[in-house]
One Martini backbone bead per residue (centre of mass of N, CA, C, O) as a GRO file, in nm:
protein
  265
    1UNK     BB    1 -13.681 -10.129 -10.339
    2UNK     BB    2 -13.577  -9.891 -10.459
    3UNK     BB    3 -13.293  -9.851 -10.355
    4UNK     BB    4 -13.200 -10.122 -10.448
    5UNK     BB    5 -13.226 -10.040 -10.734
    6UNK     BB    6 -13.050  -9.776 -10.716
    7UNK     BB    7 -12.806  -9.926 -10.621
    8UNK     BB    8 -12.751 -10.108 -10.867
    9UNK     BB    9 -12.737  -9.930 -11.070
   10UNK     BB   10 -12.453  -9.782 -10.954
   11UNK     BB   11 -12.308 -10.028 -10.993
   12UNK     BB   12 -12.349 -10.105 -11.316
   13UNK     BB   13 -12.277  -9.814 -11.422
   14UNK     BB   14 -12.004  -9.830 -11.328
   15UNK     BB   15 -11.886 -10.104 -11.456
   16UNK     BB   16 -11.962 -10.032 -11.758
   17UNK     BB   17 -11.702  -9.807 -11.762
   18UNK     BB   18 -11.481  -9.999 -11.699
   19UNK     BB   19 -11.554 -10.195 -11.990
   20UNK     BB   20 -11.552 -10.021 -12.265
   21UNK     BB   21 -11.405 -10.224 -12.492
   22UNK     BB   22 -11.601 -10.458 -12.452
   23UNK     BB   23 -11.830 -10.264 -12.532
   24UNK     BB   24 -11.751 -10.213 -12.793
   25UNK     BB   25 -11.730 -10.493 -12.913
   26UNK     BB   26 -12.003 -10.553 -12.912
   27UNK     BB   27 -12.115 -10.349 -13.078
   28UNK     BB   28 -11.958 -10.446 -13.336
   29UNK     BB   29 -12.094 -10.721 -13.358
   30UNK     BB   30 -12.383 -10.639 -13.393
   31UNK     BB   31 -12.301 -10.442 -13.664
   32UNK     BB   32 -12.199 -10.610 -13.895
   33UNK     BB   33 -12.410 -10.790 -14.015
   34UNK     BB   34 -12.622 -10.600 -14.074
   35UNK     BB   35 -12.450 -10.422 -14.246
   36UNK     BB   36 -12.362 -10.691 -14.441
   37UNK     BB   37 -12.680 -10.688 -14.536
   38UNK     BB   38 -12.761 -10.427 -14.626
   39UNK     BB   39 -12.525 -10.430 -14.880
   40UNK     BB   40 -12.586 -10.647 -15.029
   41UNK     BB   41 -12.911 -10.624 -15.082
   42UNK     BB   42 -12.896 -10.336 -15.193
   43UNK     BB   43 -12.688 -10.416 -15.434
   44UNK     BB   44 -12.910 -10.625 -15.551
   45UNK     BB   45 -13.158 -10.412 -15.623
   46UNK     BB   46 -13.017 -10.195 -15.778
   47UNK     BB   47 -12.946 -10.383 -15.984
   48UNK     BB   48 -13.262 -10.539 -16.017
   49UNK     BB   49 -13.467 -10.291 -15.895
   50UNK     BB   50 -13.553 -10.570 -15.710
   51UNK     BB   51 -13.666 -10.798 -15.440
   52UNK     BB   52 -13.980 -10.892 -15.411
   53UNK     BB   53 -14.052 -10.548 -15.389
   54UNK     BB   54 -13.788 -10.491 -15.283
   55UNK     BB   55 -13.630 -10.183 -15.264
   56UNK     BB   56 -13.354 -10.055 -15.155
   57UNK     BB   57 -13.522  -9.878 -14.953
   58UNK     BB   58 -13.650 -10.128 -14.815
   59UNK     BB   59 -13.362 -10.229 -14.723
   60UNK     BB   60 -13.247  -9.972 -14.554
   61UNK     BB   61 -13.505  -9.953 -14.355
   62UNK     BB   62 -13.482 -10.220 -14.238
   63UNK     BB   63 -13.185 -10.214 -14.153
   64UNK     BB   64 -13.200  -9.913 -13.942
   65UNK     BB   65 -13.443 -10.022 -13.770
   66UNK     BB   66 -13.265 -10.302 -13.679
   67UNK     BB   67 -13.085 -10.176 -13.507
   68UNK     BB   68 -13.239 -10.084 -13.284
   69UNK     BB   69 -13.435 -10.335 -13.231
   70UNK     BB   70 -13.197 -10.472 -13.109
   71UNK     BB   71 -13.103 -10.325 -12.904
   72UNK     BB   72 -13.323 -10.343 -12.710
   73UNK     BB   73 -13.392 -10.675 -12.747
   74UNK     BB   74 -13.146 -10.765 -12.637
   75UNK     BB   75 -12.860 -10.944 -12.465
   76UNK     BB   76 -12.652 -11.116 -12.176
   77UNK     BB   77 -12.693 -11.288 -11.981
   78UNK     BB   78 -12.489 -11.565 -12.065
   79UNK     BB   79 -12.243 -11.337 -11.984
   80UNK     BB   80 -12.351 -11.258 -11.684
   81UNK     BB   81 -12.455 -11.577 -11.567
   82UNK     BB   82 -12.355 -11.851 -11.620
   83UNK     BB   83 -12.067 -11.895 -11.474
   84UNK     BB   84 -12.198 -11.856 -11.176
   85UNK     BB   85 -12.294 -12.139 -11.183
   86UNK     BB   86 -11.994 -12.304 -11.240
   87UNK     BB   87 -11.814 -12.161 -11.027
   88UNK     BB   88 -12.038 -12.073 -10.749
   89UNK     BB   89 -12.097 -11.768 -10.712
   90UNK     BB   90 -12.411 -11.779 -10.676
   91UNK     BB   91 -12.444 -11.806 -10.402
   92UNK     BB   92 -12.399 -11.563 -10.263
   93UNK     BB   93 -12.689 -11.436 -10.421
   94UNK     BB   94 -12.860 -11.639 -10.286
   95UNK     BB   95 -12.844 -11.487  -9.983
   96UNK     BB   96 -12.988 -11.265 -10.106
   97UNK     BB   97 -13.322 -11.076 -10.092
   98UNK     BB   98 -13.287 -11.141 -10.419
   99UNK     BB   99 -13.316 -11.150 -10.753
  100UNK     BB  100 -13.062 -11.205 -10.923
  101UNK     BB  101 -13.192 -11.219 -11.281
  102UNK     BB  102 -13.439 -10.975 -11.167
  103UNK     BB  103 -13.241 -10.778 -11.104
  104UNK     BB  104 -12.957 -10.747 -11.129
  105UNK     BB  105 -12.874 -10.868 -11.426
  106UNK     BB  106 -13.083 -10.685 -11.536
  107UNK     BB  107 -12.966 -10.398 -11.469
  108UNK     BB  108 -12.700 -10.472 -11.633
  109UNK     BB  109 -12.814 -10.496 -11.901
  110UNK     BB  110 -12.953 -10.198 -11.917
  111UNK     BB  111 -12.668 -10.052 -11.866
  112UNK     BB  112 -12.539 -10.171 -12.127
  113UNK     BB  113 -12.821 -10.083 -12.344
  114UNK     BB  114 -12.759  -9.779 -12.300
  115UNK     BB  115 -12.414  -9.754 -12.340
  116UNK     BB  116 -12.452  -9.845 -12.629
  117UNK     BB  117 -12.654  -9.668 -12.773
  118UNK     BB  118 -12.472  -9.445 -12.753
  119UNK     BB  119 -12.253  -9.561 -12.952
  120UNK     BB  120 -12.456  -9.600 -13.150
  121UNK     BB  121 -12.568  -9.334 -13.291
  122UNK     BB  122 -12.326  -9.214 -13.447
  123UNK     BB  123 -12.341  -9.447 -13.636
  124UNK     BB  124 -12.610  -9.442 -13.760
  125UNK     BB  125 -12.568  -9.159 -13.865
  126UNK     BB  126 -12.365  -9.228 -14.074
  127UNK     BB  127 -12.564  -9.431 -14.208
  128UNK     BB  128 -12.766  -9.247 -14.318
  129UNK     BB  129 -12.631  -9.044 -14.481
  130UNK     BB  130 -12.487  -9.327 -14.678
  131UNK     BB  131 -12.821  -9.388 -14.749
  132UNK     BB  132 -13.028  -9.227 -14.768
  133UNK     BB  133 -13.316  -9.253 -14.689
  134UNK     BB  134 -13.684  -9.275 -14.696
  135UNK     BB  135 -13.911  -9.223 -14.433
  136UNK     BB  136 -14.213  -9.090 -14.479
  137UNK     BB  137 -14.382  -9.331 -14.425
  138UNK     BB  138 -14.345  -9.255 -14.094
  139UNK     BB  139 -14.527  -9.278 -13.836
  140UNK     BB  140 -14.579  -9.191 -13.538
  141UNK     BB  141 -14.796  -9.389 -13.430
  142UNK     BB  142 -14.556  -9.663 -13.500
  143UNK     BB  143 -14.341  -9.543 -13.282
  144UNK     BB  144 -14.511  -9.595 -13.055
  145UNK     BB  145 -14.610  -9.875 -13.111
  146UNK     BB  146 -14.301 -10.004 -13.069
  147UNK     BB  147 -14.233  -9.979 -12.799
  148UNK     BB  148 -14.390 -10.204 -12.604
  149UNK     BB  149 -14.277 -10.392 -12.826
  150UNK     BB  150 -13.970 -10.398 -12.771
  151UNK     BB  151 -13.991 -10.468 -12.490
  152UNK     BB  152 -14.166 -10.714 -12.483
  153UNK     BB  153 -13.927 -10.831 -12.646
  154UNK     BB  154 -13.716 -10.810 -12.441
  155UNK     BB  155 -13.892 -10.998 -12.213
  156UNK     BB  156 -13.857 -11.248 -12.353
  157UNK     BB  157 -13.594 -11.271 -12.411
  158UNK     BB  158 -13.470 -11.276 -12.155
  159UNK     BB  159 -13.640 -11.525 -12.030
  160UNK     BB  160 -13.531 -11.730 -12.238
  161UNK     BB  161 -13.230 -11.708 -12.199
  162UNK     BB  162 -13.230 -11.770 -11.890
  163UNK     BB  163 -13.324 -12.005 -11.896
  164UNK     BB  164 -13.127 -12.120 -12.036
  165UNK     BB  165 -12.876 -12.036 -11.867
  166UNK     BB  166 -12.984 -12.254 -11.634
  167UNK     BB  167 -12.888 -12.512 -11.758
  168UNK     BB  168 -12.614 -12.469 -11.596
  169UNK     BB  169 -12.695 -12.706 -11.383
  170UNK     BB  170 -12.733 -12.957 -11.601
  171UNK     BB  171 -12.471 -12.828 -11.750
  172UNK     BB  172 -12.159 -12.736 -12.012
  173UNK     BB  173 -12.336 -12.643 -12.266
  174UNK     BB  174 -12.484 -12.386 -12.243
  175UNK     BB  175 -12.333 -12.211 -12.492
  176UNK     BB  176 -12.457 -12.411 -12.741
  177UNK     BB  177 -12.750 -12.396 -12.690
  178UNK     BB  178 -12.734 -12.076 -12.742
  179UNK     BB  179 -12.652 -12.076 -13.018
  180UNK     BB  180 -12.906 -12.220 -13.126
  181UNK     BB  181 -13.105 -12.014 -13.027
  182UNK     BB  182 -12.915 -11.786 -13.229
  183UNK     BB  183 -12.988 -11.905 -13.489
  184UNK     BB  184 -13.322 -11.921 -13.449
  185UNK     BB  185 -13.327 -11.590 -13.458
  186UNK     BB  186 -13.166 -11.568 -13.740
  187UNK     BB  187 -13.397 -11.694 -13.886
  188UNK     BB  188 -13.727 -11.608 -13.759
  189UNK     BB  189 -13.664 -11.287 -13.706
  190UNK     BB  190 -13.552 -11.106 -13.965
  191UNK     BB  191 -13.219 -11.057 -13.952
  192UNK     BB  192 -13.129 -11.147 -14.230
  193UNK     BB  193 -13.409 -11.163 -14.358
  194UNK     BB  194 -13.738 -11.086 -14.471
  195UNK     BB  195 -14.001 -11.266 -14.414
  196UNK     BB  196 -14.097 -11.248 -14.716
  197UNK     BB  197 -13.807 -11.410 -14.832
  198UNK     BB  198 -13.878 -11.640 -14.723
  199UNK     BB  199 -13.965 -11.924 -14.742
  200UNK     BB  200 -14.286 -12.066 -14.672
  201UNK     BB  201 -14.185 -12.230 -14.410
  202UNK     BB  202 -14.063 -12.002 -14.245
  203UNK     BB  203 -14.305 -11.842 -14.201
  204UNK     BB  204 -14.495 -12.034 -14.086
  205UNK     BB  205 -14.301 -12.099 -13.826
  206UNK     BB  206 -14.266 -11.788 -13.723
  207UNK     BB  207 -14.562 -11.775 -13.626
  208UNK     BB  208 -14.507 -11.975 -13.361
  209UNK     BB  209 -14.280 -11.768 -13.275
  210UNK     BB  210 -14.123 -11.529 -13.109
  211UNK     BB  211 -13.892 -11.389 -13.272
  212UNK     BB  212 -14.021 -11.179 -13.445
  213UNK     BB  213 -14.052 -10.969 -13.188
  214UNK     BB  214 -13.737 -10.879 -13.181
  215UNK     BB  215 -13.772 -10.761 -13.478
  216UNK     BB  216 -13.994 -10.757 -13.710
  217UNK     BB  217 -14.272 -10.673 -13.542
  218UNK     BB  218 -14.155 -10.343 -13.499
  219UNK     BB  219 -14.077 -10.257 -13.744
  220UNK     BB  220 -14.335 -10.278 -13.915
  221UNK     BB  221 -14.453 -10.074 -13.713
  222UNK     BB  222 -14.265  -9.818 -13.839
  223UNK     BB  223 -14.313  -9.882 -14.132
  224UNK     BB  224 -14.645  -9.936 -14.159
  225UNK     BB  225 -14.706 -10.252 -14.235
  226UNK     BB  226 -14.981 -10.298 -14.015
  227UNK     BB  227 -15.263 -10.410 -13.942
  228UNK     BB  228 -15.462 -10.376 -13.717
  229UNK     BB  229 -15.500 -10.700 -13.677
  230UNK     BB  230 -15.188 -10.742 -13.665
  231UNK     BB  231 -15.142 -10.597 -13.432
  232UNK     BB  232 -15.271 -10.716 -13.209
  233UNK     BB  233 -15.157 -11.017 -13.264
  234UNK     BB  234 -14.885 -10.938 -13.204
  235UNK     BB  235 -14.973 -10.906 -12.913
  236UNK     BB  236 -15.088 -11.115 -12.798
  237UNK     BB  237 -14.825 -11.327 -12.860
  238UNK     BB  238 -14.631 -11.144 -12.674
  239UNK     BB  239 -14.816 -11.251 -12.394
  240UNK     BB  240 -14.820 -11.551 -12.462
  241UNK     BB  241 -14.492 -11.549 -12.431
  242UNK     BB  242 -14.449 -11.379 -12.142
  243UNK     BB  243 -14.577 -11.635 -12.003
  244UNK     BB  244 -14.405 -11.870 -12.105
  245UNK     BB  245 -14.133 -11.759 -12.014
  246UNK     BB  246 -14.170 -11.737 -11.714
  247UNK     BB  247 -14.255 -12.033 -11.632
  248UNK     BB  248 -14.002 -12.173 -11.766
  249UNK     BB  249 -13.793 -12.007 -11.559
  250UNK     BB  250 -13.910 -12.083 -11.309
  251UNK     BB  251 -13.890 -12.399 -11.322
  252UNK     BB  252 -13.580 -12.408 -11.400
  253UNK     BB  253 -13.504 -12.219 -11.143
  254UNK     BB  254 -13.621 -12.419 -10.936
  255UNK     BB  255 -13.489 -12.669 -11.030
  256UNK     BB  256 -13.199 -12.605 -11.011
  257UNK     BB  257 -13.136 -12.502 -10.738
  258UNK     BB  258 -13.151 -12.736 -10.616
  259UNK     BB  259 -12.926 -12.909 -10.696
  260UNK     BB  260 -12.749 -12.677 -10.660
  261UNK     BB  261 -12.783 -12.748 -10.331
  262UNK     BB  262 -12.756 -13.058 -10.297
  263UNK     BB  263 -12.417 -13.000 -10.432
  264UNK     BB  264 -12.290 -12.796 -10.242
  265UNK     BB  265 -12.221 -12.508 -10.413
   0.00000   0.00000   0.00000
């Protein structure tokens, strides 16, 4: 199994260099929104002194941190295999010992989510200097205590995405169901903006949805502003949302597959 990971991966890592603009592409994409919710809520802050407690630094760091966490956890699933199910190319992949999903797909995102964030980086660097944060109040160790929350938060939303990606078994508007599903995440995630600054029905329902593990609460570990009790709490909500999904993907991709081979694919 070693070799075939390790086979994998230099045929995805050499695939994504291959294709520089694209990532480019996606790169820009990714960093306009977070920058123009910066740029915006900053000079509201600074206006106005602070908006709910939050001054310009908390907004700045906010959302230096959120480009961070956003690459981590973001993923490209519908994006390099919804296709593959419309279009039959899936047959090849079925036939091969591993599974396409979790095996290829997953590599293939991997590698797109590193050579973004080099490119990724000296964004950062410049973003940095021109609102130049403070940082003071971040320790070690809410930054380690964030790595493991933004894997699970990455391993969440990757099979939440495949599970959607799949439903293009007994769908052609999939890529619509996807597009509300990030909207989904862009309300509950704290993407748009800090869940504490959102109506409290939209606070309140974000408690029970996976959205905020893949931003929010990674950020609030690095800024260190959650309580012994919230990073537990967090962290188990992570575990049983990485359950809900597994078994999600596994029942849909199971079903899915049988139709798929069903109607002669």
């Amino acid at each position: 199994m070693y070799l075939i990971i390790k086979r994998l991966w230099q045929v995805n890592w050499a695939e994504q260099w291959q294709y520089r603009a694209n990532l480019l592409m996606y790169l820009l994409y990714w960093l306009v929104s977070p920058i123009i919710y910066l740029a915006v809520w900053t000079s509201i802050a600074n206006a106005k002194g602070s908006v709910n407690g939050y001054t310009a630094n908390d907004f700045i760091t906010y959302y230096l941190v959120l480009l961070i966490c956003d690459q981590v956890t973001s993923n490209i699933v519908i994006h390099i295999f919804g296709y593959k199910i419309q279009d039959g190319s899936l047959s090849g992949e079925l036939i091969k010992p591993i599974h396409p999903v979790l095996t290829s797909v997953l590599i293939n995102n991997i590698a797109f989510k590193v050579l973004t964030i080099l490119g990724f980086i000296p964004v950062w660097i410049v973003l940095f200097f021109l609102f130049r944060p403070d940082f003071s109040h971040v320790a070690l160790s809410g930054i380690l205590l964030s790595i493991p929350a933004m894997i699970l938060g990455f391993l969440v939303s990757y099979l939440l995405s495949a599970a959607i990606t799949a439903l293009a078994f007994w769908t052609t508007r999939v890529y619509s169901i996807h597009e509300f599903y990030f909207a989904l995440i862009l309300l509950f995630s704290g993407q748009f903006v800090p869940l504490p600054l959102m109506p409290k029905l939209v606070q309140d329902i974000a408690q029970y949805l996976p959205f905020q593990l893949f931003i929010y609460y990674p950020i609030q570990l690095i800024l260190g502003k959650l309580s012994s009790a919230q990073i537990v709490q967090g962290y188990v909500s992570g575990l049983v949302w990485l359950g809900v999904a597994v078994l999600l993907f596994n029942w849909i991709w199971r079903n899915g597959v049988k139709r798929y081979s069903a109607v002669g694919a």
